[in-house]
C-alpha positions in Angstrom: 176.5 141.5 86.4 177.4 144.4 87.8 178.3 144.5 91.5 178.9 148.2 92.0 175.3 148.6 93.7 175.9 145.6 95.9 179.0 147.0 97.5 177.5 150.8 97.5 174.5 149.5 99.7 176.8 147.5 101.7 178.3 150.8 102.5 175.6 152.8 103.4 174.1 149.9 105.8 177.5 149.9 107.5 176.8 153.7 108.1 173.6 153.7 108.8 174.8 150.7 111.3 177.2 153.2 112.7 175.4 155.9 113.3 172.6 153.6 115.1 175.3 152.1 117.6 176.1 156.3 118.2 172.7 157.5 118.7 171.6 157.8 122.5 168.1 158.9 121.5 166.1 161.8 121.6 163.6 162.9 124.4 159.8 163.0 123.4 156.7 164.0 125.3 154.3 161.9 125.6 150.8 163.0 126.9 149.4 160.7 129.4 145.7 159.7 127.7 144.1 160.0 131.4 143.1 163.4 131.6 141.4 164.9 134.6 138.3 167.4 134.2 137.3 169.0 137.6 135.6 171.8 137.5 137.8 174.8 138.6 140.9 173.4 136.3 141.7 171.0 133.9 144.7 169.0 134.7 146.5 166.9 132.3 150.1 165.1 132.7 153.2 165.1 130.6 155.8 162.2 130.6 159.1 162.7 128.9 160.3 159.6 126.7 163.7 158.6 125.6 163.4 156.5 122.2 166.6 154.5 121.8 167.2 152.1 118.9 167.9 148.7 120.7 172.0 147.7 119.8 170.6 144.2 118.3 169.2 146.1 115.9 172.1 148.1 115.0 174.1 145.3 114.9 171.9 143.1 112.5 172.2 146.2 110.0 176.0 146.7 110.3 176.4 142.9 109.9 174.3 142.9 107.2 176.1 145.7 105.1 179.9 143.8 106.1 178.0 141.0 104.4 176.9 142.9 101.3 180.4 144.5 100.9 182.0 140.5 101.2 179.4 139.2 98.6 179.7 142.5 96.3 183.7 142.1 96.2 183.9 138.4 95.7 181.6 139.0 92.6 184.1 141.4 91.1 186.8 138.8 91.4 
């Protein structure tokens, strides 16, 4: 069996781990649902959102690709 795509996708979750413990998140808008009607104006209220990826996360996925790359070279051998 070939092991080549083992150790490749080991790789690229150890990036992808990487580039998860890195990222400080982006803002978003979010529009509050509750919007008021009067009737001389229409108000309506805008929250800005930071989405960060929690480091557990991260840290599952880079563990998981050291793991991958481990199992992938022991199979060569």
């Amino acid at each position: 069996m070939n092991s080549k795509p083992i150790i490749h996708a080991g790789i690229a979750l150890i990036l992808l781990g990487i580039v998860a413990f890195t990222y400080q998140g982006s803002d978003i808008p979010v529009h509050d649902p509750a919007s008021y009607h009067w009737p001389a104006a229409a108000v309506s209220v805008a929250i800005s959102q930071i989405m960060v990826l929690p480091p557990l996360a991260a840290g599952m996925v880079l563990l998981s690709g050291i793991l991958l790359v481990v199992v992938g070279i022991k199979k060569t051998s």
